[in-house]
C-alpha positions in Angstrom: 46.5 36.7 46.2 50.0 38.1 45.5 49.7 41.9 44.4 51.7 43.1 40.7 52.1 45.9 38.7 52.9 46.9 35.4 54.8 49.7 34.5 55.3 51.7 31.3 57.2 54.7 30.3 57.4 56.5 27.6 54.2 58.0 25.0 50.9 55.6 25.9 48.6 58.1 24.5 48.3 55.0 21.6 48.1 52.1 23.3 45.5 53.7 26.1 43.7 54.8 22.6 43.8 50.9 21.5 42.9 49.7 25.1 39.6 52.5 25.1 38.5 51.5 21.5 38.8 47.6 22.3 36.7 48.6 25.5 34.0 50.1 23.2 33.9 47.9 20.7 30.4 46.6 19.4 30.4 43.4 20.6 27.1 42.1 19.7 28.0 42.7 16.1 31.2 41.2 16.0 30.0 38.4 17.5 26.7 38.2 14.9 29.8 38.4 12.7 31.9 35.7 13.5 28.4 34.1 14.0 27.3 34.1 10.7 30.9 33.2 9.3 30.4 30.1 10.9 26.9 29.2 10.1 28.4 29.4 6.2 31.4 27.4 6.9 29.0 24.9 8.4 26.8 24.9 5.4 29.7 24.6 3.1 30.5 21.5 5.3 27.1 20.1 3.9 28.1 20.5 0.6 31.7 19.2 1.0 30.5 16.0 3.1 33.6 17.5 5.4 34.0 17.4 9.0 35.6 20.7 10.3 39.1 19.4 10.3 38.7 18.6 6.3 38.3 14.9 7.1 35.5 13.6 4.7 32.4 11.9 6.1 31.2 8.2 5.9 28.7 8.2 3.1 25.5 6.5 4.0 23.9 3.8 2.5 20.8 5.8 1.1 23.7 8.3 -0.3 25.4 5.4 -1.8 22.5 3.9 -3.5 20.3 7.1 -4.7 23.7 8.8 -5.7 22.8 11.6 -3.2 24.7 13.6 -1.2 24.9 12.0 3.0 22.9 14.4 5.2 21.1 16.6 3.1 18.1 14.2 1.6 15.5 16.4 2.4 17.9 19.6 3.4 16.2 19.7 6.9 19.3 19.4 8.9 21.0 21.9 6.8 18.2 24.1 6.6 18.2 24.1 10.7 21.9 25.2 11.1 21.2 28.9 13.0 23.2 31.5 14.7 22.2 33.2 18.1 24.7 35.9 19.3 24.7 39.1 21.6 27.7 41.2 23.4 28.8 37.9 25.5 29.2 35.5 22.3 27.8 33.3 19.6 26.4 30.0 19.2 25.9 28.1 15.8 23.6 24.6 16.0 20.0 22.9 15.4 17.3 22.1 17.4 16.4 19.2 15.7 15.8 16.1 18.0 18.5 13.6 15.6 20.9 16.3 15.2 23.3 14.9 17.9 23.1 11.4 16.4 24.5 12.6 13.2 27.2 15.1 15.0 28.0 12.3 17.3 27.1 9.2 16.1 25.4 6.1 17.6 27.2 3.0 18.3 24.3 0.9 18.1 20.7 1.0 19.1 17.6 -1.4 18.9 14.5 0.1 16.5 11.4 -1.6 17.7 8.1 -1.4 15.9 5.3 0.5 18.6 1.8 0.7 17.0 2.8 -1.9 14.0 3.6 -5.9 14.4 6.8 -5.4 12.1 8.3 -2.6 10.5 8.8 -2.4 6.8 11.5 -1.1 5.1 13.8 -1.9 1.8 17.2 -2.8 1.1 18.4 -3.7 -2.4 15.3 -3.1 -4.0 13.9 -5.7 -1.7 10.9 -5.4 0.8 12.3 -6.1 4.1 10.1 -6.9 7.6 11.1 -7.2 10.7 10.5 -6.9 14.8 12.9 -4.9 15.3 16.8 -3.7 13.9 20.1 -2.5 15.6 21.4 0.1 14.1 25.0 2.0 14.0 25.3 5.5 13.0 28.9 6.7 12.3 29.4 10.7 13.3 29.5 12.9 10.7 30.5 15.9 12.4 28.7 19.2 10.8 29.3 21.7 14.0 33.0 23.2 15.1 35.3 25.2 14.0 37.9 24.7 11.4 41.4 26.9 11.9 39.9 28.6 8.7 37.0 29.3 10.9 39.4 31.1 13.7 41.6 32.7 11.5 38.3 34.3 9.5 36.8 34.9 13.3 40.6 36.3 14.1 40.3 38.8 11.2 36.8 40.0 12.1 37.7 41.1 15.2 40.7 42.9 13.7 39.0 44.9 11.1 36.1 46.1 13.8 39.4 46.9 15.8 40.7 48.8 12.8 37.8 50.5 12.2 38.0 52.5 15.9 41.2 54.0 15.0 
């Protein structure tokens, strides 16, 4: 490991200041901050039908048909999105079991009826029966951050900053 070091001349007293503040910032509330800046973007994402980078999502077919809006039939996905932060960081997600499919999407999978002989379902007003489907579930990605996420998260920790002074 090669040895360095860092010189400076001149007045410090402002920068040692800066560098002491930083080192005593609060930052479990920054972070429950930031947190909760993104748990709203992320909601706003619901109502937008936007991925984080603005892109719009693939509308489902129950979307398209009821004239709803694509993830939010019931609101239980939404309604899941949670922060958990302390001093190290945040987190923003769901615990939901079919929250990944939606984030990430499912190229295809076989649906096979367990404690029925068929199962039952309808597609164009039109009682449908079968053994079992395959299915393809395009993401529709609700969690990340935008670079209005970062730049808001960017600010947050430059007002608390601000406020030390």
């Amino acid at each position: 490991m090669a040895d360095f070091s860092i010189r400076l001349e001149g007045d410090t007293r402002r920068l040692l200041k800066k560098m002491k503040d930083f080192s005593e910032l609060d930052k479990k509330k920054v972070n429950a901050v930031s947190g909760q800046v993104v748990r709203e973007s992320t909601l706003e994402r619901f109502k937008q039908s936007r991925d984080p980078a603005g892109k719009l999502w693939k509308t489902s077919k129950r979307a398209a048909e009821s004239g709803g809006k694509t993830l939010v039939e019931t609101a239980t996905l939404r309604n899941s999105i949670h922060v958990h932060s302390d001093a190290s960081g945040f987190a923003v997600g769901t615990n939901l079991k079919y929250a990944a499919t939606h984030q990430f999407g499912d190229p295809g999978r076989v649906i096979r009826a367990r404690k029925a002989k068929a199962l039952r379902f309808q597609i164009g007003g039109k009682w449908i029966s079968k053994k079992s489907v395959r299915i393809k579930i395009p993401a529709r990605t609700y969690l990340g951050l935008s670079d209005d996420d970062q730049q808001e998260i960017k600010g947050t920790v430059e007002d608390f900053i601000a406020r030390e002074d």
